[in-house]
C-alpha positions in Angstrom: 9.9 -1.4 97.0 8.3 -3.2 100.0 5.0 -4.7 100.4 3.0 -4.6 103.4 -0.1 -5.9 105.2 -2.3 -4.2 107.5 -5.7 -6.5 109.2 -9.1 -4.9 108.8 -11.5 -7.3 111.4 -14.5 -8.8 110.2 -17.0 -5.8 111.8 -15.1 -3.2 109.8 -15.4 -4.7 106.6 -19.1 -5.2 107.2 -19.0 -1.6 108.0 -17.5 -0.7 104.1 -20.1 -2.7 102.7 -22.6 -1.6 104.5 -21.5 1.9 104.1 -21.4 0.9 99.9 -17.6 1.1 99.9 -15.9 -0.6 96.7 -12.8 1.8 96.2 -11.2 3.1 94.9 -8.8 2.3 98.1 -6.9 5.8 98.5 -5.4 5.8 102.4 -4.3 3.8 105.4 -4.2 5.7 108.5 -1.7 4.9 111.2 -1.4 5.5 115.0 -1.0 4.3 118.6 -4.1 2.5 118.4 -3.4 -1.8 117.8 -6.7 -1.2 115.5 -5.3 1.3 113.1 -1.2 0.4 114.2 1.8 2.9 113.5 2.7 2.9 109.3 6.5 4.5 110.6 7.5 1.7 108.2 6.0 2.7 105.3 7.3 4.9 102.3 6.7 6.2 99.3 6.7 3.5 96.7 5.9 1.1 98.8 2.6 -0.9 99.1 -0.3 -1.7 101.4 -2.7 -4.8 101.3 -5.4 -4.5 103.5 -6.3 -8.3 104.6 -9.0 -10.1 106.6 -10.1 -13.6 107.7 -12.6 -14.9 105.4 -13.3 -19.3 105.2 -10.8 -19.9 107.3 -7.9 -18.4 104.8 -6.3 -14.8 104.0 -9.1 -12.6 101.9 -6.6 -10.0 100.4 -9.3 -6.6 100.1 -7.6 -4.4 98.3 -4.1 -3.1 96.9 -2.5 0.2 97.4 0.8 1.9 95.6 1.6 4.9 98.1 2.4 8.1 96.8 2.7 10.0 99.6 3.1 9.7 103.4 2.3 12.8 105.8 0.0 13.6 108.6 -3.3 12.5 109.1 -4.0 16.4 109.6 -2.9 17.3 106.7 -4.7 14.4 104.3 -7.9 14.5 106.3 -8.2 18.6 105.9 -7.4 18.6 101.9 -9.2 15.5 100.9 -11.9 15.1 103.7 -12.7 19.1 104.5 -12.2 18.9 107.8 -10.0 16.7 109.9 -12.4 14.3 111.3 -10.4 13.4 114.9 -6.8 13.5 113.0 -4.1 14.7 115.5 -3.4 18.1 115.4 0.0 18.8 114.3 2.5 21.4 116.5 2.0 25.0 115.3 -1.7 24.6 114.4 -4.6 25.6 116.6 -8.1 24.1 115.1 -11.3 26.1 116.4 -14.1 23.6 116.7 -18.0 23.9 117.6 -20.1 23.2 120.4 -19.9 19.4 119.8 -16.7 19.4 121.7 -18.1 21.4 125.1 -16.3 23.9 126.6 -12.8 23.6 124.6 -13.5 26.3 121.2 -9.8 25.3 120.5 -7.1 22.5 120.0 -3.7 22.7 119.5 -1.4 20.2 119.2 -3.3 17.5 120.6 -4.5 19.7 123.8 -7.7 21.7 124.3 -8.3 25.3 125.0 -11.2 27.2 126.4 -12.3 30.7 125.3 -10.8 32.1 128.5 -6.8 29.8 128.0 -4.3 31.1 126.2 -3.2 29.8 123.2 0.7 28.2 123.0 3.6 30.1 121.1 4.4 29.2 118.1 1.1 29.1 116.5 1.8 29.5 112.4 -1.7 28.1 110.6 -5.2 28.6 111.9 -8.3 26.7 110.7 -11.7 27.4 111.5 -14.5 24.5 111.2 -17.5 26.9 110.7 -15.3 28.0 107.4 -14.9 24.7 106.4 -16.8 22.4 104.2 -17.0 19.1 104.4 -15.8 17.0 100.8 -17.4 13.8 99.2 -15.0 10.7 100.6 -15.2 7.6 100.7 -16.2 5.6 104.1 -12.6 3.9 104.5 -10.8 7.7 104.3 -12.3 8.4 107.5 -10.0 7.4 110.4 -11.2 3.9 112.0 -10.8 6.0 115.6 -9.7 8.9 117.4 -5.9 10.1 117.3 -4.8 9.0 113.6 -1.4 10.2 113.0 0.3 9.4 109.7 -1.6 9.0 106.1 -0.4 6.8 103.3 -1.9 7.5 100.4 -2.3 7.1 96.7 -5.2 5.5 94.2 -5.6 1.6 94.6 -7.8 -0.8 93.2 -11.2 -1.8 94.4 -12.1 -3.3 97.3 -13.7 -6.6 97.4 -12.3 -9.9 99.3 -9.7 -12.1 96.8 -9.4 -15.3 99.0 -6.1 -17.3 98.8 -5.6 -21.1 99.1 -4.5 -22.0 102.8 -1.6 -24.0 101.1 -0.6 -20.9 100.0 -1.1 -18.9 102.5 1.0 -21.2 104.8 4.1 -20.6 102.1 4.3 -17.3 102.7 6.4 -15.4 105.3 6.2 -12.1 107.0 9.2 -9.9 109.3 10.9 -6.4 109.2 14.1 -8.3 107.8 14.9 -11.5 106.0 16.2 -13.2 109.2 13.0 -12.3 111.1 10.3 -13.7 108.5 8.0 -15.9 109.8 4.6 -17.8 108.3 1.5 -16.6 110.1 0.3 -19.0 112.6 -2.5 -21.2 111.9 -5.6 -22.3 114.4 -6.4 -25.5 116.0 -8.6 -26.3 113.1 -5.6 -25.5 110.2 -7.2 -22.3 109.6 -5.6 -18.8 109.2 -5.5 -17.1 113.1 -6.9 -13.7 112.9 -4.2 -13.0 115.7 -1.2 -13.9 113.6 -2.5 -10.5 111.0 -4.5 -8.4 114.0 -2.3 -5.4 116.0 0.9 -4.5 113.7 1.9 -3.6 109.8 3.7 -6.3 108.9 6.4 -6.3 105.8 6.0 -9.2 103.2 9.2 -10.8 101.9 9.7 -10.5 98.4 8.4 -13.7 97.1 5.6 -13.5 99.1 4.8 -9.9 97.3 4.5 -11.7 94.5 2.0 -13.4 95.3 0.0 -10.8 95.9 0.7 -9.2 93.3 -0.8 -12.2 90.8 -4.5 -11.1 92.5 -4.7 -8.0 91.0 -2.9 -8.6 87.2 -6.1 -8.9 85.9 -7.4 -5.6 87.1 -4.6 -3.6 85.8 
């Protein structure tokens, strides 16, 4: 199955450690936003590297076989207890608290007030004041507003596994054979954060396997 990478910037993983987050890595989020980008791509038996910048090289953070793909609605209400800015799916109005000013109500990804009426076609009804929050992890909550899909599975832990810069110039990136590409290197012969930053990119096969040989001894 395919590998892919998605770029976690230097102030986020600072956030993780800060936050005491070592894994195990369970979920990728994915959505309009360039910092959490569209997974579309992704399926079931595939997996997802998160990466960053660290020395001047590719830091590989974490490793995740995905069992399942759906909506972040749906991952963040069963694992998280409440859905924590996830997009509210079609069918499903969400009643929320005061926090949120005037609108007691969202549904599909618009607000209502007490005195709006609610769409047609309304099949599932939540309730935050009925819902309790679950212990989670800091990376299972969405980087920002608006998360739509949810890979997930149970990965391995999170910490930074730098790779040589030779090696990290062999390897290639694209949606197809004919399209990979190496990641572009900076002025300095360093990794560019902007060759990893904005997309989920697919890994070619050999360089999967590569990956792969950072995490054989934590099987």
């Amino acid at each position: 199955m395919a590998g892919y990478i998605v770029y976690w910037a230097k102030d986020y993983v600072k956030a993780l450690e800060k936050a005491g987050d070592k894994g195990p890595f369970r979920v990728v989020y994915g959505s309009q936003h360039t910092v959490m980008p569209y997974i579309s791509s992704v399926k079931a038996g595939d997996t997802i590297y998160p990466v960053t910048v660290q020395n001047g090289t590719l830091a590989v953070l974490a490793r995740l076989p995905v069992n399942r793909v759906e909506s972040a609605f749906e991952y963040t209400v069963r694992e998280l207890g409440r859905r924590h800015s996830a997009l509210i799916p079609e069918g499903v109005a969400y009643y929320t608290d005061e926090r949120f000013g005037p609108f007691v109500c969202w549904a599909g990804g618009s607000g209502y007030t007490g005195k709006t009426r609610l769409p047609d076609g309304i099949t599932r009804v939540f309730r935050e004041s009925e819902m309790e929050e679950r212990p989670h992890l800091f990376h299972q909550v969405p980087k920002t507003c608006c998360a739509e899909q949810a890979a997930s599975g149970e990965g391995s832990a999170i910490f930074p596994r730098e790779v040589p810069i030779e090696i990290v110039q062999a390897m290639r990136f694209g949606p197809t054979k004919a399209k990979e590409k190496a990641l572009r290197m900076n002025q300095n012969g360093g990794l560019a954060s902007t060759s990893l930053a904005g997309f989920v990119r697919k890994m070619s096969g050999d360089t999967q396997k590569i990956f792969e040989t950072l995490f054989e001894s934590e099987a």
